[in-house]
N, C-alpha and C positions, 0 to 999 in steps of 0.2 A: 504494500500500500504506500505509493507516495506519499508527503507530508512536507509542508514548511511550516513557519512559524514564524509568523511577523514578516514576510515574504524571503526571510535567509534561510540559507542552506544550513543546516544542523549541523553543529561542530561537533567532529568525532570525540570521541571518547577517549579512544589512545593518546589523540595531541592532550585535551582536558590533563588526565592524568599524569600524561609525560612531562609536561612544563612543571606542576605544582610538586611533582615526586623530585625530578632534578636538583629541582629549588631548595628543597628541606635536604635532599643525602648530600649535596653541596654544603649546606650550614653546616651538618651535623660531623662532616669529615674535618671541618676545623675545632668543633665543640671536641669529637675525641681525642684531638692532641692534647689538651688538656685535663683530659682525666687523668687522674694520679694514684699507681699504685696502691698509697696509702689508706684510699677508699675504700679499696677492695678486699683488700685485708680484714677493714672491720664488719665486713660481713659473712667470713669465712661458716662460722657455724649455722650463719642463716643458708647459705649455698648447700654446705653437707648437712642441714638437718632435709632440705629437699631432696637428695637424694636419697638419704637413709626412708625419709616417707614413702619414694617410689620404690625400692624395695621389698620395702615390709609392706604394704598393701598392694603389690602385686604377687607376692606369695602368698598372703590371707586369701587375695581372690580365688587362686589358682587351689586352694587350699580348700574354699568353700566350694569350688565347681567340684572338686575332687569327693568330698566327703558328705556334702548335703540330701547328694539323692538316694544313701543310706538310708537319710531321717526320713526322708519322702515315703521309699519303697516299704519301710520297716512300717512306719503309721499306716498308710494306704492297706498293706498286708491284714494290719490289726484291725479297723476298723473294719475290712469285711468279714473277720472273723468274728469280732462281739457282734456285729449286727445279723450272723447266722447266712452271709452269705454262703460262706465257706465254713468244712467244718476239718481240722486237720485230721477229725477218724477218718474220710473221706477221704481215702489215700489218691486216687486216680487224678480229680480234683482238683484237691491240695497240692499234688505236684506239680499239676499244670497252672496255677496259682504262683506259684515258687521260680517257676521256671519262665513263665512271661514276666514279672518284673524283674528276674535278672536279668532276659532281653535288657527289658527298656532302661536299664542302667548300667552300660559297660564299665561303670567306676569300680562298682563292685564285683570283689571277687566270688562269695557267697552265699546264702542266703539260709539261715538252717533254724529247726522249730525244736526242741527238747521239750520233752513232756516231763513228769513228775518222777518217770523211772528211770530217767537219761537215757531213754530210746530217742536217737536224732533221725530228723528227716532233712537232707538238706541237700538244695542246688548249690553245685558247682562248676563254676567255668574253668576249662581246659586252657592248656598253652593253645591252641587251635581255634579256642573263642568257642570252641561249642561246650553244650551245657549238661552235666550227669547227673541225676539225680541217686544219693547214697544215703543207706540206712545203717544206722552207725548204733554201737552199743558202748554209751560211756560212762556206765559202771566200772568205778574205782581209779578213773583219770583224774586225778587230784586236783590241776588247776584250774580243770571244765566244771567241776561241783561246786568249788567254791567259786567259781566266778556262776554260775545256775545259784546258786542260794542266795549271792549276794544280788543277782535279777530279781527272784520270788519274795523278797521280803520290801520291794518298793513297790509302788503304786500308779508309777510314770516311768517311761524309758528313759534310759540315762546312757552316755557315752562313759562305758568301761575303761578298766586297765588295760592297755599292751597286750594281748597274751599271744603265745608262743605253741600255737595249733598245727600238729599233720606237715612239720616243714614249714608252714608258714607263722611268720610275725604278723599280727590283724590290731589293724585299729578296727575295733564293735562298737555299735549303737545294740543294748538290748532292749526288751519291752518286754512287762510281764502283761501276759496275756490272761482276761477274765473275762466271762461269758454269762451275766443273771448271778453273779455274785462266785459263782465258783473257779477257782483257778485253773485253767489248761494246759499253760506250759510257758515257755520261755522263747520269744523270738531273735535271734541272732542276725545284725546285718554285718557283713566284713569286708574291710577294704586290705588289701598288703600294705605295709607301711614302703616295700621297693617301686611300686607306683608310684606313692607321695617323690622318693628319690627321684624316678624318673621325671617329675616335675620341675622338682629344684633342679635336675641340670638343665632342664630346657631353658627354664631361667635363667641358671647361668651364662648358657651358653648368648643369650638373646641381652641381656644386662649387662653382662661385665663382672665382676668379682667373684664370690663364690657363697650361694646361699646355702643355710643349712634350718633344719627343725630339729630343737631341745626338748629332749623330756623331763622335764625337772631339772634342775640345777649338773645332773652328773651324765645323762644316758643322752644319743643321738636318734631320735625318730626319724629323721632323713638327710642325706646329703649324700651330692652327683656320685661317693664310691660306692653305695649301697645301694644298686641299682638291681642286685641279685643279694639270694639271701647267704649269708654267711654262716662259716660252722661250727663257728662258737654262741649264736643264738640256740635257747634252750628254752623249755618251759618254766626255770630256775631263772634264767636270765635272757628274754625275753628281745631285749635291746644293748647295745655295744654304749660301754659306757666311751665319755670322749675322748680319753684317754688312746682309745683301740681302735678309732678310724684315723687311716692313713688321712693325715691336715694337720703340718705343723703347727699352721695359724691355730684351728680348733684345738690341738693338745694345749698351745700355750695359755688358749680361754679359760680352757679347765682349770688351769693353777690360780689363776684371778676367782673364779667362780668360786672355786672351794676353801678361798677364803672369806670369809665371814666381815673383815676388817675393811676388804676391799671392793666397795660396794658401787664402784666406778662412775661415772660422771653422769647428774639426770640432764636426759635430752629431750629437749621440746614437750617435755612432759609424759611422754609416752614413751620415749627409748631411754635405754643406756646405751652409753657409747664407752666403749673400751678401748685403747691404745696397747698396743701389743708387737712385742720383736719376736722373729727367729733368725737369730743370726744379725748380720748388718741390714736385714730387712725391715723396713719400720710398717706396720701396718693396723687398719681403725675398723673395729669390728661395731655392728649393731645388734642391740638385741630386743626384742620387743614383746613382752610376754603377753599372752592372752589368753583365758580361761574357756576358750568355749567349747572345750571337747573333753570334758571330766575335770576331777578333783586335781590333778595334776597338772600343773600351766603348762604350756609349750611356751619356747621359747623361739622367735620368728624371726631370723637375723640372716646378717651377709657381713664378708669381709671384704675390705678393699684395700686395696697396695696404697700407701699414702701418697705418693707420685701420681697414681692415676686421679687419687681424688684435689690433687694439688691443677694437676691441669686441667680438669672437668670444672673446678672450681674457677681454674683463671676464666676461662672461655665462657661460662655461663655469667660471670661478672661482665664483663667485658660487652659481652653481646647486651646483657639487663641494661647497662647504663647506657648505651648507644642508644637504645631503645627509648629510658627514658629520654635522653635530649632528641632526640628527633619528636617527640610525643608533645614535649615542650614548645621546640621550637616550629611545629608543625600545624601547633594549636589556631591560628586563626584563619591560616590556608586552609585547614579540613574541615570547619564552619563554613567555608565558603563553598568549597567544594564537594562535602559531603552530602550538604541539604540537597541539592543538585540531583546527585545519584542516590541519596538514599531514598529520595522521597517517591519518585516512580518505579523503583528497587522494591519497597518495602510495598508498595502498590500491588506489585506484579506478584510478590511472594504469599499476602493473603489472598492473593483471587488464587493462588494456585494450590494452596492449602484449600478452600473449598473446590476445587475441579477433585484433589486428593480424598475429598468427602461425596464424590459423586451430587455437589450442590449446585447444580449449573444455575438453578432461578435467581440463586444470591449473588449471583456476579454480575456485575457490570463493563464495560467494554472500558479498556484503557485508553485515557489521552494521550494527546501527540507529545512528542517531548522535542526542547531545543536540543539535545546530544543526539546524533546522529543513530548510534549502533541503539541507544535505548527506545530511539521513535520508531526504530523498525522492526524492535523487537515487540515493541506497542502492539502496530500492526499483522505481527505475526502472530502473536498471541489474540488477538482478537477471530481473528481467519480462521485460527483453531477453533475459538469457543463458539463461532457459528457454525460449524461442525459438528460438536460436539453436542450442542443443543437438537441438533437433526437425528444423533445417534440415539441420543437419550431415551425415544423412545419407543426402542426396539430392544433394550437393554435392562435384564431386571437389575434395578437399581439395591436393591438390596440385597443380593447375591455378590454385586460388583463391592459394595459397603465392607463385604465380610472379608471377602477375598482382599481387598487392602487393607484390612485391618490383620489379616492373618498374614500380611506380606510373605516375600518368597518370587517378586518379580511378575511380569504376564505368564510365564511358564507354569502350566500346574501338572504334575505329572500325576498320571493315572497309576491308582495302585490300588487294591483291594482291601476294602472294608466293612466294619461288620453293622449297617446299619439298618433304619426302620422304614420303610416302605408303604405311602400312601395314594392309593387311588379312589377317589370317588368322581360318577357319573348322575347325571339326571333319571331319574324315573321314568318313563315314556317320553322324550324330549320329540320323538318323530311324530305324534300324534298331537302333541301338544304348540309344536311349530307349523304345525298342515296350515295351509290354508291364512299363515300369517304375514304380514310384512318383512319385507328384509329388513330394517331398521330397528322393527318392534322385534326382531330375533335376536338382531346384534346387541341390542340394548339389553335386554332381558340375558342374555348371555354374560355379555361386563357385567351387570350388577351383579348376577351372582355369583362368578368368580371374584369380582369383588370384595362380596363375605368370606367366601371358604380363603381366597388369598390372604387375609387380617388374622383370621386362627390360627391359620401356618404359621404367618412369622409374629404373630404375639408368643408361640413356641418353640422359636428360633427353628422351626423350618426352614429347608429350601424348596421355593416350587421350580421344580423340574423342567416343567410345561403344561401347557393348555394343548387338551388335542379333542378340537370342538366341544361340547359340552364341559367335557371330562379333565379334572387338576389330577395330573401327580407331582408330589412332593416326599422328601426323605428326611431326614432324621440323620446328626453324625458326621456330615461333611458341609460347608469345607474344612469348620472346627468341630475337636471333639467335643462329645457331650454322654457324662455318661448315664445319663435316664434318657434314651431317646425312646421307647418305648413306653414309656409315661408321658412324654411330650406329644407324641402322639395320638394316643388316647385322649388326650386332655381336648388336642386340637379338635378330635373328632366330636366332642361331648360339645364342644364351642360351637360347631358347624351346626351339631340339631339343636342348641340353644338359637342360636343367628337364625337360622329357617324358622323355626316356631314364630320365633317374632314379624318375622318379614312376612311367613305367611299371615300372620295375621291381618297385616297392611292389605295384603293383596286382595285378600276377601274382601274389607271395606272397601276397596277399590274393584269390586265384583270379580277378580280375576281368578284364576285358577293357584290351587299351591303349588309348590315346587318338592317337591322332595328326591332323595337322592339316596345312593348304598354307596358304601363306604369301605373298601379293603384297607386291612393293614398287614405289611409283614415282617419280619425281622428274618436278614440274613447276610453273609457275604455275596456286595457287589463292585464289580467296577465300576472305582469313580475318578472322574478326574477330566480335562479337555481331550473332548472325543470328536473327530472328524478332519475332514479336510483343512489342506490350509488356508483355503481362501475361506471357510467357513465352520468356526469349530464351537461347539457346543459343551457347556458346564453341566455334565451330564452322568446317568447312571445306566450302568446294563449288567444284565446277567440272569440266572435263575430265580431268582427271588424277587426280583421286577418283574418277570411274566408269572411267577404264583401270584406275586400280590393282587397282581388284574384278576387272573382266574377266581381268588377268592371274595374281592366287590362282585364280580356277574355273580357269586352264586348266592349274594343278596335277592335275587329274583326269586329265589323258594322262597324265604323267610321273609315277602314283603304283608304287614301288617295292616298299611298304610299311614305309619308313621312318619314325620318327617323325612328321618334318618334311620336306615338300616346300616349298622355299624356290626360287621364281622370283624372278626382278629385269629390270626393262624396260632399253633398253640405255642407256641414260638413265644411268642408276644402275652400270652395268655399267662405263661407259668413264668413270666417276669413281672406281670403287672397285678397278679389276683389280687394280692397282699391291697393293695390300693383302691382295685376299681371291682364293680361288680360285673364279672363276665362267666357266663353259662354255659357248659357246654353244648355246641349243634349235633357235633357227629361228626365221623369222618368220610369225608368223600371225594370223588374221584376229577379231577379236572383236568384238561387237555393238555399233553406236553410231558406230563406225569404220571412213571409208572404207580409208585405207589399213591396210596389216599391222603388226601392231607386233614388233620386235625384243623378242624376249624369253631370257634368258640363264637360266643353273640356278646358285644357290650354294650350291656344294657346306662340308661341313665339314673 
């Protein structure tokens, strides 16, 4: 889109910028010859308490991603066991239980359930990443009973001691597990503590110095040598005290550590910082204790060569104060020239924040601007949004909502999942269209997709599509959800509520009701963008999409002439009794299907 402005040519942007940037690195190249050494010096411990920060909370992080989906996997475990989802007598189950949340948590290497008698049941990952599931007898294994008794006598999970299990050192989360008051057993989650290792060195390697994790004052829970286990860990002694990992620096820590006198320098409030020799090597350790994984503090530090932190230090100085004087001196040029570019900047970036909310009604078109590259970027962006407005609607806006809220880019890859399945159709729609206007069809058609489309996603439904009369909708993608079978239901209880009332309308308005049957199913389907590329659809298929159909038609025997004939396969049935009232129909035989399918009635 052309554009002037006051009839001149729009000044680019690069001269804008290049003239006012010159200007101030010009100043600011004379401002630096006069910074002085002196300066810099007095900010040394401000310079290494920033590094020591970046450090220590990039190993908490790395620390937390490593060991939090324990707590995740061990809770999630428990709570379907007290709520009687699952029950560990339930051996078959139970293991498939055990075995899908060590899937979904590679951090962990175990996952293991002790009962009252020290019979264990417990998934294991392989060197090979696959998962075995082993029945273990730990009667009279000393360090397994007293760490089991000291589980059984709390009433909330807790991250244990260290212990020193089958070869392996385990950092545990346990949980005492109770059901209506009585005790079941003991849940175990395990990470190796040579994983946390392989952490610290990737940090190392990515950082600079060398981090390590303390176990109290004397033992090492990780650092880059103990990347495999060692064979002097035992059930007696568990962890290498610091003394026994190859790291001068770390032995020399220890002799500070275990003295009591030398309680080394408080940093920034949260570290210590220790100065430490081997040899003619001067070097500055950090330590930063934190209590969040048991009684026992870890200790969260890195060592650095004093030389490397002397010139990390000069250069981060150096660069700060350049900064500040060009910040200074740059102060009344970037009032002049930022209003300039922020103001149609900041324009562009909330209209594009709602295009990112799929809000096209809330935008408005951008004005021209005197800088070149911005007024054409105006223009472009406006070009788009009358585009966009044309796309809009063709496009389920609420589908599109979810999908960038679940980000992961336009690519959604197809892959199988286990969701809930919804189709419902009109009652006589061909009899009841005979004879009518095209308008009065299309209309009557909208409205009541209309309603059924509002039940769906008041239950965070996806509708599928409309395929003439008829909505399908699913349950479970593109996020999870894990009552999609209650959602479902729920939607469908909304749909004969919404019709009751609408028919009511329609009577006073002498017309005919509307009623409609109602399939639901639950099962594995493909989901994900299915189709060509000029035309691809956010879509589902599979077995369970052509039951669910077969199960709405065979609302044709069991029509009452109620609103709503709402069937559900038993699938769906023996998820949902507990909540909703659903009867059984019988089982029968529908097309595509050898065997009969179980099909229930839900009633309102």
């Amino acid at each position: 889109m052309e554009s002037q402005v006051g009839g001149n040519k729009p000044i680019p942007i690069s001269l804008t910028l290049a003239t006012s940037i010159g200007l101030l690195v010009a100043i600011a190249v004379g401002v630096v010859f006069w910074v002085q050494w002196s300066t810099a010096q007095r900010n040394t411990i401000e310079l290494v308490t920033d590094r020591a920060n970046l450090y220590a909370d990039q190993i908490i992080k790395d620390l937390d991603h490593q060991l939090q989906p324990a707590r995740h996997q061990s809770e999630f475990i428990t709570g379907r066991i007290e709520r009687g989802e699952i029950d560990p007598a339930d051996a078959p189950r139970f293991e498939t239980a055990l075995v899908s949340s060590l899937a979904a948590a590679p951090q962990i290497l175990s996952i293991a359930f002790v009962d009252d008698r020290l019979q264990t049941l417990r998934a294991l990952r392989g060197g090979d990443g696959s998962v075995q599931i082993q029945s273990l007898d730990r009667r009279g294994v000393a360090h397994i009973t007293a760490a089991y008794q000291q589980a059984r006598a709390t009433k909330k999970g807790f991250w244990g001691e260290v212990l020193f299990v089958d070869g392996f050192t385990l950092i545990n989360r346990r949980i005492p597990i109770r059901r209506d008051g009585k005790f079941l057993g003991v849940l175990a989650t395990l990470i190796s503590v040579t994983e946390v290792s392989g952490l610290i060195e990737q940090f190392t390697k990515s950082l600079g110095g060398t981090g390590f994790v303390l176990y109290g004052r004397d033992k090492v829970l990780a650092h880059p040598t103990l990347k495999t286990a060692d064979a002097r860990q035992s059930p007696e002694n568990p962890l290498l005290s610091m003394n026994d990992v190859k790291d001068p620096v770390l032995n020399a820590l220890a002799l500070q550590l275990a003295d009591p006198q030398n309680k080394g320098t408080p940093f920034a409030n949260r570290f210590e910082r220790r100065p430490v020799s081997v040899g003619e090597e001067n070097y500055v350790t950090f330590v930063h204790w934190i209590n969040t994984y048991g009684e026992t503090p870890w200790g969260v530090g890195a060592w650095l060569n004093s030389r490397d932190v002397d010139i990390a230090k000069r250069r981060v100085l150096f660069a700060g104060y350049i900064g500040i004087g060009l910040f200074l001196i740059s102060l009344v040029a970037a009032v002049i020239v930022g209003k300039s570019v922020a103001r149609p900047v900041q324009r562009l970036t909330n209209s594009t924040k709602k295009i990112g909310e799929f809000d096209l009604s809330e935008i408005d078109d951008l004005p021209t601007n005197w800088i070149k590259e911005l007024d054409e970027q105006a223009g472009a962006f406006n070009t788009m949004l009358t585009g966009l407005r044309s796309f809009e609607t063709y496009v389920p806006k609420s589908l599109v909502n979810r999908l960038i809220k679940k980000g992961g880019g336009g690519e959604v890859e197809s892959q199988e999942k286990e969701l809930t399945v919804m189709f419902t159709d009109i009652v006589g729609f061909t009899s009841m269209s005979e004879g009518q206007p095209a308008k009065d069809i299309a209309d009557l058609i909208n409205d009541h997709l209309a309603i059924l489309g509002r039940c769906v996603e008041d239950q965070g439904g996806t509708i599928d599509k409309y395929i003439g009369d008829a909505l399908m909708a699913f349950w479970g993608a593109p996020e999870d959800q894990p009552d999609t079978a209650a959602r479902a239901c729920r939607a469908a209880l909304a749909m004969s509520a919404a019709l009751e009332a609408d028919n009511q309308l329609r009577k006073g308005n002498g017309l005919a009701p509307v009623r409609i049957r109602i399939g639901i199913h639950q099962g594995p389907v493909l989901v994900g963008n299915i189709g060509a590329p000029g035309r691809v659809n956010y879509t589902i298929i599979g077995d369970t999409v052509n039951t669910c159909q077969r199960i709405e038609a065979l609302g044709k025997q069991f029509d009452e002439g109620a609103d709503a004939t709402i069937l559900v396969s038993g699938a769906v049935a023996a998820e949902v009794s507990a909540k909703f009232n659903v009867q059984l129909a019988g089982d029968f035989e529908v097309k595509g299907k050898e065997e009969k399918v179980e099909v229930h009635r839900l009633i309102d």
